[in-house]
Residue, then its C-alpha position, 0 to 999 in steps of 0.5 A: x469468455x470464449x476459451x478457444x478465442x487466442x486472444x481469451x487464451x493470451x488473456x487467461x495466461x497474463x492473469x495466470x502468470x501474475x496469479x490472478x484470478x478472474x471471478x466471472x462466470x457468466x455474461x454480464x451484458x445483454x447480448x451475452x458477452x462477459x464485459x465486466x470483469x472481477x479480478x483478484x490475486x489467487x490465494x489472497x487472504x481478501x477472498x472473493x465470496x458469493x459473486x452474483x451476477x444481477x439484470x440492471x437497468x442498462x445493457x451491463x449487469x450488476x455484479x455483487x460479491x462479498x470482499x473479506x478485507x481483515x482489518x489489521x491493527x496499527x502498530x502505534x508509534x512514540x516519537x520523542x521530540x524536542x522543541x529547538x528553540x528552547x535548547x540552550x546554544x551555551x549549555x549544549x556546546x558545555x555538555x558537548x565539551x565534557x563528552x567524548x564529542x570533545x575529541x571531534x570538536x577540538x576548541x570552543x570555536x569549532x564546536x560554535x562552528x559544529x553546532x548551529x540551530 
């Protein structure tokens, strides 16, 4: 890129201002303009390595690099759940009326009223 072109400059800052950063060089077609572009946020821990520009078999060059990408382990997770249509409707209101949840469901018909599955 010609770096006394405004446009250029305009270009660079907007990459700058996001922190990125534009890893070509050199021309990438073949009446010298740099038309392809590899672009990477700076101080990312996925480093740009090795960028190597190769004639193709068009007007545009190949562009080869080395991306490291750390693979991160998953964290796994447990869930515990629970099939509702095996629950018991009777046990359940039971087990509500002998907790203290017995104070929010005042009678047997509102709990039948709190509790529906």
């Amino acid at each position: 890129m010609d770096s006394s072109l405004p446009s250029t400059k305009s270009f660079t800052e907007l990459l700058t201002s996001f922190y990125l950063q534009q890893h070509i060089q050199q021309p990438t077609h073949n009446r010298g303009h740099k038309l392809d572009l590899l672009i990477s946020r700076n101080g990312d821990i996925a480093g740009v390595n090795n960028v190597t520009i190769v004639d193709g078999i068009s007007d545009h060059s190949a562009i080869l690099c080395e991306v490291n990408i750390p693979i991160r382990k998953a964290n796994k997770q447990y869930l515990v759940t629970r099939n509702l249509k095996s629950i018991d409707v009777n046990e359940l209101r039971q087990d509500i009326m002998i907790t203290s949840l017995k104070e929010v469901c005042s009678t047997a018909d509102t709990v039948q009223d709190d509790v529906s599955i």
